[in-house]
LUMPAFI-184045 format. One record per residue (C-alpha): x, y, z; residue number from 1. Coordinates in steps of 0.001 Angstrom, whole numbers, plus 524288, in hexadecimal, padded with zeros to 5 digits. Example, Ala and Ser with C-alpha at 12.3 -4.5 7.8 and 13.67 -1.06 7.14 Angstrom:
BEGIN
[atom [8300C; 7EE6C; 81E78]; 1],
[atom [83566; 7FBDC; 81BE4]; 2],
END
This chain:
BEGIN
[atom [6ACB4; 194C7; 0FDE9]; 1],
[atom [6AFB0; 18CA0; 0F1DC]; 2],
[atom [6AFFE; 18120; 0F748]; 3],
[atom [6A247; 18435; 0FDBB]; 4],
[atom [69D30; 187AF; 0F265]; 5],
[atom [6A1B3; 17B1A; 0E8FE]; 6],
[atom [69C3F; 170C8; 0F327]; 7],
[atom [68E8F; 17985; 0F196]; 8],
[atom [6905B; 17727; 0E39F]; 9],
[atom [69203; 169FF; 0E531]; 10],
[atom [6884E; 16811; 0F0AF]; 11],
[atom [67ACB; 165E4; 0E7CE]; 12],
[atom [67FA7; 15B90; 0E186]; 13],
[atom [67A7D; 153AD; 0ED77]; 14],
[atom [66C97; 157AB; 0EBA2]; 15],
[atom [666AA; 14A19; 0EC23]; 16],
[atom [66CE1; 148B4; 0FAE1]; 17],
[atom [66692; 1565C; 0FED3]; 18],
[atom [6591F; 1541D; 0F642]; 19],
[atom [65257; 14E3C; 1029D]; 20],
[atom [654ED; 15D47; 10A1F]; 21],
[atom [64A8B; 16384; 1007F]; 22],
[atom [64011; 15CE7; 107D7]; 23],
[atom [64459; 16470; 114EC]; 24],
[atom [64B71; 16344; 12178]; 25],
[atom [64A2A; 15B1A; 12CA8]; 26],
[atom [6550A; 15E39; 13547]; 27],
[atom [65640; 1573A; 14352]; 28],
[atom [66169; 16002; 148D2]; 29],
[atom [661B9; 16FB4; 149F2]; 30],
[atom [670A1; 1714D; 149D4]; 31],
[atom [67520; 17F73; 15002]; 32],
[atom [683F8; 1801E; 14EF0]; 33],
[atom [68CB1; 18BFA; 14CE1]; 34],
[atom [68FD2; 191F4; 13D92]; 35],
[atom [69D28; 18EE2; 13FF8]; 36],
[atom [6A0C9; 1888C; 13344]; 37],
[atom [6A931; 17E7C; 1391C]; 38],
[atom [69C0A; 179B6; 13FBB]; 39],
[atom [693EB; 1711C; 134AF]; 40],
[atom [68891; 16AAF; 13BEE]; 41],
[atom [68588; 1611E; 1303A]; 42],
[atom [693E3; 15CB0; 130C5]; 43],
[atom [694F2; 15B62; 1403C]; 44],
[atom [68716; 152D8; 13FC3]; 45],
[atom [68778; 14C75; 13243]; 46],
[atom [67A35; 1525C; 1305E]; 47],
[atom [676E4; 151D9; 12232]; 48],
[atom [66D05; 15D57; 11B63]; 49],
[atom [66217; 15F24; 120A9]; 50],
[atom [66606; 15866; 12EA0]; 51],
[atom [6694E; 164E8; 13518]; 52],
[atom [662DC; 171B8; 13623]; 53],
[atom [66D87; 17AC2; 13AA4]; 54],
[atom [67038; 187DA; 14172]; 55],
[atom [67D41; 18E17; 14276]; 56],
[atom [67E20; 19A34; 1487B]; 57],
[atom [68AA4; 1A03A; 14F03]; 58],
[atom [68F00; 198B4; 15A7E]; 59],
[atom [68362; 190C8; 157CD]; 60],
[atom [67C86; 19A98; 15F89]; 61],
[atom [66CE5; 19918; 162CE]; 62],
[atom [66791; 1A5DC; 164D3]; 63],
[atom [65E0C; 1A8FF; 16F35]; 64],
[atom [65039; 1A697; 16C5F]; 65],
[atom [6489D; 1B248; 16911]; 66],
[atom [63A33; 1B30B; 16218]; 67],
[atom [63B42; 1BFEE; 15E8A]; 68],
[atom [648BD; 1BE09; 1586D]; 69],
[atom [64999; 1B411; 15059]; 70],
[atom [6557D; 1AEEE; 14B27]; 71],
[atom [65A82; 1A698; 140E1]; 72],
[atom [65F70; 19B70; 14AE1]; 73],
[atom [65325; 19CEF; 1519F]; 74],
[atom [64A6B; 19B73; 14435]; 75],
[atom [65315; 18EFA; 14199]; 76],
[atom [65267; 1881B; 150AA]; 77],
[atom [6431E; 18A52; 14E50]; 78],
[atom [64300; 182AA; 141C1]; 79],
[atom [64BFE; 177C6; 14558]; 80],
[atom [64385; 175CE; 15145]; 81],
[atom [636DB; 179EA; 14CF0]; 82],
[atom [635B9; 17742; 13E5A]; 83],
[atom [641DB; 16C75; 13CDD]; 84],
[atom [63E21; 16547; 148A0]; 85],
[atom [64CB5; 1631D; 14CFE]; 86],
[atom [64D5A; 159AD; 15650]; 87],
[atom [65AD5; 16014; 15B8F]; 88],
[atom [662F3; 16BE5; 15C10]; 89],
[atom [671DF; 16A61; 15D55]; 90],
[atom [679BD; 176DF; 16105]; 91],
[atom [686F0; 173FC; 15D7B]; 92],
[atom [691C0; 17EB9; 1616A]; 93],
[atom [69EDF; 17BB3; 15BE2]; 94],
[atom [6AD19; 17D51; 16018]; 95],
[atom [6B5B1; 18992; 15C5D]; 96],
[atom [6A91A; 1907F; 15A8D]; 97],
[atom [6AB09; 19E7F; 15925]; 98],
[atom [69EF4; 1A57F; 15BFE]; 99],
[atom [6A0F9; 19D24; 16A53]; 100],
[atom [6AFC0; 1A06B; 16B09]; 101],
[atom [6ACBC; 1B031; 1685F]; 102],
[atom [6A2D8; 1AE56; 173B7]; 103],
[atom [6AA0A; 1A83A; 17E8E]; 104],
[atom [6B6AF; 1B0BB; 17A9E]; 105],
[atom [6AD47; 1BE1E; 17C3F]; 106],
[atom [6B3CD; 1C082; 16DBF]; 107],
[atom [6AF59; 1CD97; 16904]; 108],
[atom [6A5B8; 1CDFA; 15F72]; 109],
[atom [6A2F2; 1DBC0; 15A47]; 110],
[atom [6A7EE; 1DACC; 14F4D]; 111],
[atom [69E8F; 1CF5A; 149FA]; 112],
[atom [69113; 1D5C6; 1510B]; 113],
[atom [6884C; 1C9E2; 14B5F]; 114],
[atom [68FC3; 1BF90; 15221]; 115],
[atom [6925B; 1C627; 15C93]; 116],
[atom [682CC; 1C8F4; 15E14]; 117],
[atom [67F12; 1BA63; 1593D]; 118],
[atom [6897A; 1B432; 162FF]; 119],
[atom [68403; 1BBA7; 16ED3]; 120],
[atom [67865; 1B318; 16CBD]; 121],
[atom [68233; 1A8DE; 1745C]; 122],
[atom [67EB6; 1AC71; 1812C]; 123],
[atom [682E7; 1A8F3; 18A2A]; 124],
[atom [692B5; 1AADE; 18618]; 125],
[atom [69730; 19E40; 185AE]; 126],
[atom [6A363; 19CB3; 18EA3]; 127],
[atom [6AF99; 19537; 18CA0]; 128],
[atom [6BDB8; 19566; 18917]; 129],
[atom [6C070; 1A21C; 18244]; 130],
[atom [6CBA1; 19C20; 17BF6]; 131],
[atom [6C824; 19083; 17A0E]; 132],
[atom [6C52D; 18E80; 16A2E]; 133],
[atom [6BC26; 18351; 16B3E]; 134],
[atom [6B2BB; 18A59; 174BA]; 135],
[atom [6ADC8; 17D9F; 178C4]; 136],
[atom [6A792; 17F4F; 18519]; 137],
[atom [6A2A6; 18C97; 1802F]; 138],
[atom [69B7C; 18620; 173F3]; 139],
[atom [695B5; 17B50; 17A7A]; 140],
[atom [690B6; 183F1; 18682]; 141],
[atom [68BBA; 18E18; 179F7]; 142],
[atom [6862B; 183C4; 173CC]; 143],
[atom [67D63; 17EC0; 17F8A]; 144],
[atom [67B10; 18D9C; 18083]; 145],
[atom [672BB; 18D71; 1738C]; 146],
[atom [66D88; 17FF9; 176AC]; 147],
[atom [666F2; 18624; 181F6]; 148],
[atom [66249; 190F2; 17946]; 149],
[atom [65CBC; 18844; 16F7D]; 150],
[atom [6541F; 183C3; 178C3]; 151],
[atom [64DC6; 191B2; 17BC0]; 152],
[atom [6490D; 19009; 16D85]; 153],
[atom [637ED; 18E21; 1700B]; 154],
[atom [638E8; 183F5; 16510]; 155],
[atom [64570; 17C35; 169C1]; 156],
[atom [640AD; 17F9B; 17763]; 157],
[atom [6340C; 1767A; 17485]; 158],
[atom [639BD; 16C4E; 16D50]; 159],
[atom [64450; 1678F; 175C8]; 160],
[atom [63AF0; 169B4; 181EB]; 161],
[atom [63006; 15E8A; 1799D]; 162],
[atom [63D7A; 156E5; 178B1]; 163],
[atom [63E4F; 15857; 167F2]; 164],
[atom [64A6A; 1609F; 16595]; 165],
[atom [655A7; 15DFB; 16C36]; 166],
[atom [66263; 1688F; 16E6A]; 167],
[atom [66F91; 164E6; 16C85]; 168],
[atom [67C2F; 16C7C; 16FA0]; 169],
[atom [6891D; 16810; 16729]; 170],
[atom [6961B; 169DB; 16838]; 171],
[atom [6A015; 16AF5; 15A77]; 172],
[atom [6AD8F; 16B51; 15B47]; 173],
[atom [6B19A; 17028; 14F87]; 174],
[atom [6C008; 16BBD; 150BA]; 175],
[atom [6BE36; 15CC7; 1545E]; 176],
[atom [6B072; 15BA2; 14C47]; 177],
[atom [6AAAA; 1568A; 159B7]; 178],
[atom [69D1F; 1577C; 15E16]; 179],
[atom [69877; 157C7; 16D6D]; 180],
[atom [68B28; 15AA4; 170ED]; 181],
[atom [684CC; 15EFF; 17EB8]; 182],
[atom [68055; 1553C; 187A3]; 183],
[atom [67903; 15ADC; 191B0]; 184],
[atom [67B63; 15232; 19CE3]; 185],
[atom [68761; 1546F; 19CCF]; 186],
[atom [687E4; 1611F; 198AC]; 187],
[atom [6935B; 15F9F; 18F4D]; 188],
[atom [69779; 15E35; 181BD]; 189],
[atom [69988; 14F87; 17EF5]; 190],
[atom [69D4B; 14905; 17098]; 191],
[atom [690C7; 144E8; 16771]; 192],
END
């Protein structure tokens, strides 16, 4: 934690760099990635403050949308989309992820209830190698998965059908630093 905390002490000295992010944000990109910590959107893009708005959820999971329900992932799609006016949303799913890895390897869960709950908001199970460590396929088919839920989302849903937000799904592997993303026509995961 020291460490942490003596770069925080140090951090305002830069406050003429970070002056301009009083006025407000202006984001182009919602970023949904997983909490891992070895997953650092900002470092993976380059983004700089205020160039990504960000959710990171467990297994960079998109729960399903309900109105009666709302949740704190939903309340933050809406106001990228509809407040933000992000022109794209990039789920990125990561190698070695565990909440991914517990899934395809049916681990059991009881004795952490939350994640077990929040990770059964996957479905469908995500298949793959059960021992496999990088849970490649798994991710990437997972993270397609939540693409496709994304877009059940009435204000996502409207947006990418008046061609103004487009969705994204990314690949991290954690271990090389590489980045693939989906390409749809060939239905694989191909280098950026």
């Amino acid at each position: 934690m020291q460490p942490l905390i003596d770069h925080a002490r140090t951090f305002g000295r830069h406050s003429q760099e970070f002056a301009r992010l009083a006025a407000g944000q202006s984001p182009q990109v919602l970023f949904i990635t997983c909490s891992d910590s070895r997953v650092v959107p900002a470092l993976i893009t380059g983004a700089r403050p205020g160039e990504l708005f960000e959710l990171r959820t467990a297994g960079n999971i998109v729960p399903p949308h309900t109105s009666g329900h709302p949740t704190s992932e939903a309340a933050t799609i809406e106001y990228a989309v509809e407040v933000l006016g992000v022109r794209d949303i990039v789920v990125c799913g990561h190698s070695h992820c565990g909440a991914v890895g517990a899934l395809v390897r049916g681990d059991d869960l009881t004795a952490v209830p939350a994640v077990r709950d929040w990770l059964a908001h996957a479905a469908p199970r995500p298949d793959g190698a059960a021992g496999d460590p990088e849970v490649a396929e798994a991710v990437q088919r997972h993270a397609l998965t939540q693409l496709l839920r994304l877009r059940s989302y009435p204000c996502v849903e409207r947006r990418t059908a008046r061609g103004t937000l487009t969705l994204h799904a990314w690949y991290y592997e954690v271990h090389t630093g590489a980045v693939r993303a989906h390409r749809s026509g060939t239905d694989t995961f191909e280098a950026l």
